[in-house]
N, C-alpha and C positions, 0 to 999 in steps of 0.2 A: 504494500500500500504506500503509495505517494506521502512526503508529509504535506503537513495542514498548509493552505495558499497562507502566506504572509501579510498584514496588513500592512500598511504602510510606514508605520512606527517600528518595524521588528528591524533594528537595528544590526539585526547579526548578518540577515542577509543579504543587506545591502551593501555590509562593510563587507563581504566576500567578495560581491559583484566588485566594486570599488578596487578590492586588494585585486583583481583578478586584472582587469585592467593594467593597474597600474605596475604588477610586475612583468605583464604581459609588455608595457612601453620602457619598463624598468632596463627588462633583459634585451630591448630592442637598444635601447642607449649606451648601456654596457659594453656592446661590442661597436658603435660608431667612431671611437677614438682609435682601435686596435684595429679595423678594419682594414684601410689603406695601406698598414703597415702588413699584416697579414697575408694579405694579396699578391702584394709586392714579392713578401719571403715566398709562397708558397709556388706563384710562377715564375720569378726569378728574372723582372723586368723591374725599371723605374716609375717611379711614383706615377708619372706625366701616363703612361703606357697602361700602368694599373687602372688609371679612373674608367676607362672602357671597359675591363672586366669587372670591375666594382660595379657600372651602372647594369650590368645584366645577370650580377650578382641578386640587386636589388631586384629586378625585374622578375628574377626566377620566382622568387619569395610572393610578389606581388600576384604572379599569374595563378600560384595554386590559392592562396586567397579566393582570389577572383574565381577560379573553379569550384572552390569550397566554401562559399560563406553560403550561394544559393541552397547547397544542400542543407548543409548546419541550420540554416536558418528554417527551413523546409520539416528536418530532423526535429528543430526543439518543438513546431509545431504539434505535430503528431504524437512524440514520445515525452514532449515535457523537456523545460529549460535544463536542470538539473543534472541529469544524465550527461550532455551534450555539453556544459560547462564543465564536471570533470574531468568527462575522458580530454577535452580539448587541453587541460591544462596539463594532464599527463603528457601526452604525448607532445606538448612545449617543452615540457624539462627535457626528454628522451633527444630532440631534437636538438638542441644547446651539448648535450655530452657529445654526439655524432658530432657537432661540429668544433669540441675545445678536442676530439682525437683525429681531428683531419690533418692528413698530411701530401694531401693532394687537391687540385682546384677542384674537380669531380666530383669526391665526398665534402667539398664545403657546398658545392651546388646542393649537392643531394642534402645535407641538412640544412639546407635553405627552403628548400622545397616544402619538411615536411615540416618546418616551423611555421611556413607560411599556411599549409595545411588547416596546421591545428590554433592558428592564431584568427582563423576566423571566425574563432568564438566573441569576436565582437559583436559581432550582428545579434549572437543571442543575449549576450548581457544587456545589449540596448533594449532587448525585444524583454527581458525581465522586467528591466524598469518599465517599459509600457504599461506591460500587465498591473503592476501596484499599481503607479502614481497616476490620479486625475489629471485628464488634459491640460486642466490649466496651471500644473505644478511640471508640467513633463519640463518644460526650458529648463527649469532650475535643477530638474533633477540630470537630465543631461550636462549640465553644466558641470556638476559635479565628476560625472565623464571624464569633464574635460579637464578637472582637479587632479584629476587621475594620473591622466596624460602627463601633465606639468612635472608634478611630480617626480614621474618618472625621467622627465628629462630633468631635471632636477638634478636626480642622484645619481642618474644613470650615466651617462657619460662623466660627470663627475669621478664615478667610481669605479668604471672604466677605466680613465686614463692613468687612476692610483696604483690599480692591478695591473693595468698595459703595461706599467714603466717595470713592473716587476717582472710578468710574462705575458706574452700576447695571448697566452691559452685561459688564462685564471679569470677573467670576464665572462667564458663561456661556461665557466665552471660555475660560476657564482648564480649565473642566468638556473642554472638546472636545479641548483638546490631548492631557488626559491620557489623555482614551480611546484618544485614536491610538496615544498611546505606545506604550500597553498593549495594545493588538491587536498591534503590531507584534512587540513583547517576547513574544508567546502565540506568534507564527508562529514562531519559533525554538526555547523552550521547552517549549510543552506538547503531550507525548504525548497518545497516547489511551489512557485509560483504560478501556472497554469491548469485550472481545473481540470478532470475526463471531458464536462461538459462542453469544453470551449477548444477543443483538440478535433480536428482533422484529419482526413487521408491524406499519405501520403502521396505525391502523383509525382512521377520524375520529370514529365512535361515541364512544372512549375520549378523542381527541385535543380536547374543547370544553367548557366546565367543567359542564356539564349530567352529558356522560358521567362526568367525572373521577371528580364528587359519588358519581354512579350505581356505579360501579367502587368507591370509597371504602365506601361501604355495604355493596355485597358482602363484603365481606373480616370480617364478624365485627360483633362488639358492642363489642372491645375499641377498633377502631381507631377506630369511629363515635364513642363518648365520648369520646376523644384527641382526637380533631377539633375535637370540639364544643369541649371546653377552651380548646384554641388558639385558637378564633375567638374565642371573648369576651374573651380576654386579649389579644386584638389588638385589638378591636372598644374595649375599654374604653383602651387602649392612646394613640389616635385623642384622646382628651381630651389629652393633649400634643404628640404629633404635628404633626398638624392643625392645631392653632390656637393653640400656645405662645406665639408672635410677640406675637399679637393681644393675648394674656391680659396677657404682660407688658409690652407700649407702651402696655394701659392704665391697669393699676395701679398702675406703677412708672414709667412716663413715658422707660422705655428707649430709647435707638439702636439702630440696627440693631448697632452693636460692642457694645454691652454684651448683647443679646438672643445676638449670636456666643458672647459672652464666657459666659453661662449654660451653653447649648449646650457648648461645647467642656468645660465640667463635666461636664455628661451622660457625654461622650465619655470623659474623664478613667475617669468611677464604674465607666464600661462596660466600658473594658479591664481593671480591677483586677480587677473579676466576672468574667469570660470567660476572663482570663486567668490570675489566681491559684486562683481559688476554686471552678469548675467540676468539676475535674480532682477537688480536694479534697474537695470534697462527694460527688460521684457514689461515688469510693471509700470514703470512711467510710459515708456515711449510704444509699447507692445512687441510682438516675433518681428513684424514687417519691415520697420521700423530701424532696427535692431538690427535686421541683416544687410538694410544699408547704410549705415554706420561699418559695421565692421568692415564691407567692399570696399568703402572707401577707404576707411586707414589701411586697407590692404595693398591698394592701389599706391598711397605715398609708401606706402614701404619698399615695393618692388622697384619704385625710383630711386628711395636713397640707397637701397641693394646694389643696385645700378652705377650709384656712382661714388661708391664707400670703398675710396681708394686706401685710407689709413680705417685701424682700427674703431679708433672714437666712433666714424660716423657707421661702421657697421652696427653699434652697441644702442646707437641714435634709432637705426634701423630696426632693431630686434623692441625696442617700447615701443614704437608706434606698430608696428607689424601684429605685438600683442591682442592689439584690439581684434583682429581676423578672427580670436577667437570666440567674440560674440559670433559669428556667423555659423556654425555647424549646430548648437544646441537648439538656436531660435529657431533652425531649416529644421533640423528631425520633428521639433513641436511640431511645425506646421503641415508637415508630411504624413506624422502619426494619426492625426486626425481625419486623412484620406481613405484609412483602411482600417476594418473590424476588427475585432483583439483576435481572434482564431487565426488574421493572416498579418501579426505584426512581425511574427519572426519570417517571414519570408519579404514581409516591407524589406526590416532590416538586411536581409541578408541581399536584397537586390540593390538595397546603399551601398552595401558592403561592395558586394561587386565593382557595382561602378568607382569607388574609391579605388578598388584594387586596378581597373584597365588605367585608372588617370596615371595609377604607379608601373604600369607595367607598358605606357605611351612614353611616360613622363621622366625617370631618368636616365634610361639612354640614349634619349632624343637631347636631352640638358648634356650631359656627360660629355655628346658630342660635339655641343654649340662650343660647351667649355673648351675640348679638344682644339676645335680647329680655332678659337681665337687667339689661342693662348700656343699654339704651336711656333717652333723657332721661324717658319718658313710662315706665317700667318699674313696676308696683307696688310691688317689691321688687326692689332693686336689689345684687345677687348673682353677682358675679365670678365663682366660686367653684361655681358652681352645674352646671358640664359635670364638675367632679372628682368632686361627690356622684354624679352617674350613675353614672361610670367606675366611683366605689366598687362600688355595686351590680351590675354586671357582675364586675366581676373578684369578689365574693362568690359570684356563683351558678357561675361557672368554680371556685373553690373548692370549691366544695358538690358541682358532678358530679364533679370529681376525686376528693374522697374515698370519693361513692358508686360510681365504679367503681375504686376503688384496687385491691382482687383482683384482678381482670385484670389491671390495668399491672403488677403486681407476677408475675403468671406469664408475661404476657410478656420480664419481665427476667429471671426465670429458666429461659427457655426454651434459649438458646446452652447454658448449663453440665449441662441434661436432656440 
């Protein structure tokens, strides 16, 4: 027997969800310091040559995502969140040990793959919080998501780059423990949150992200343009992501601790958004509102990205840039409201997806821009030159936003109709 649905107050299993997350971006930050260096040792080329394998490094990870969140998300419907959060977190740790015993590009691919796999247990912890929280609490409770997130870039490269300096393997190590832990700490903790009554078949049609897309589109004009948003603001996103490391071991002649050290700003700007500011915004200004605020400081950040020759104005970059994270919590509110709780884990897992193609477009096409501006033979040699792209994405995710603002805006007021 399932345990009892959690009401909203049962603080244990939210702080799972939450830890879940956030060692989930913990372990992802962990290895971004040691990454480039890794790469380098294990194919036995220079940094400049490594970023091309790093960016389809990245991509490998992205693409099984992208194959597996539809199902996961498809899985928690039917069988309940619960199940589906912990085997994902298991086979997170498992994945991390595969890749601190790799000693070949191959097996780091291959525990790329299955981290990416099991790491699209995003879609279901999102699709948990649906289930508890009232529509009109969902921003904030996403928000906290994104507390998550922060966090994790917080410590994660931070502690990363402490382990890095020691061995480039002991990040990966560290990544695996904590998974355990935290599966461990779930088998205790976390109820299930999805009634029998409110559970579904299974249909593989919906469960692969072809169907997801397909499923996605049904549902309206509103949610389609939502979508679209989200993808380019992740897609343009990818320009730091992706290849930050890169951008600043060149320009700036970084370590791997001081590239943590950047990062763990990020993490800093992220919790202060996510956590202060979300909750504030949604309720004064509302979702709509909210997510163009955050496009725009996203838009000045991709500029000062742009042209953050020394470090100060990168760091200028990363506060203002913070704001972008109003925009993902206020998008999922207003999305979640598109679709009935029986089909929220498959919402999420068709997010999920499209997050995963924006990353699986998104750093090897950066990787490359980076490459050839910055190559010795470069006509114009232009660092700076993936931020100007990213600009023009996140401009045209602005531009459909406002051209479908009507919609978004009735579907936020659609709970209070």
């Amino acid at each position: 027997m399932s345990p009892a649905v959690p009401a909203p107050a049962d603080r244990r299993a939210l702080a799972f969800i939450f830890l879940t997350v956030f060692i989930d971006m913990l372990g992802f930050g962990l290895v971004i310091p040691v990454l480039p260096v890794l790469v380098a040792t294990l194919s036995g080329r220079d940094l400049s040559q490594a970023t091309a394998i790093g960016g389809w490094l990245i991509m490998s990870f992205a693409f099984a995502q992208f194959l597996f969140a539809p199902l996961l998300g498809n899985l928690s419907d039917r069988f309940g969140r619960r199940p589906v959060l912990l085997l994902s977190m298991a086979g997170h740790g498992l994945a991390y040990l595969l890749a601190a015993a790799a000693q070949a590009i191959p097996v780091l691919f291959a525990a790329r793959v299955l981290a990416g796999a099991t790491g699209a247990s995003y879609s279901t912890a999102y699709a948990y919080i649906a289930d508890v929280a009232p529509a009109e609490r969902r921003a904030q409770e996403f928000g906290l998501i994104g507390v998550a997130f922060g966090l994790g870039f917080i410590f994660g490269p931070a502690l990363g780059g402490i382990l890095g300096a020691a061995d480039d393997r002991l990040p990966f190590l560290a990544a695996a423990a904590l998974s355990a832990v935290n599966c461990v700490f779930g088998l205790f903790v976390l109820p299930e949150s999805l009634p029998g009554a409110r559970r579904r078949a299974f249909d593989w049609r919906r469960a692969n992200p072809l169907g997801a897309f397909r499923h996605l589109g049904s549902l309206g004009p509103s949610l389609i343009r939502l979508a679209m948003v989200l993808f380019l603001w992740s897609l343009a996103l990818q320009a730091l992501h992706g290849i930050w490391s890169y951008v600043a071991a060149w320009r700036y002649g970084w370590s791997p601790f001081e590239v943590g050290v950047s990062l763990a700003a990020v993490g800093v700007a992220a919790v202060a958004v996510n956590g202060l500011l979300v909750r504030r915004s949604v309720r004064r200004f509302g979702e709509s509102a909210t997510v163009v605020i955050g496009l725009s400081a996203g838009l000045l950040a991709f500029l000062l990205y742009a042209l953050a020759d020394r470090p100060a104005l990168a760091f200028v970059a990363i506060g203002v840039g913070a704001l972008g994270g109003l925009i993902v919590p206020a998008m999922q509110a207003l999305m979640t409201r598109e679709v009935p709780p029986s089909a929220q884990g498959e919402l999420q897992g068709g997010i999920s997806a499209l997050n995963s193609l924006s990353i699986i477009i998104g750093p090897p096409m950066f990787a490359q821009i980076f490459a050839h501006f910055t190559a010795p033979d470069a006509p114009v040699v232009l660092a700076g030159a993936p931020f100007i792209v990213a600009f023009a994405l996140a401009a045209l995710a602005l531009g459909l936003f406002l051209a479908s603002r009507p919609l978004a805006l009735r579907a936020a007021r659609r709970p209070a109709e």
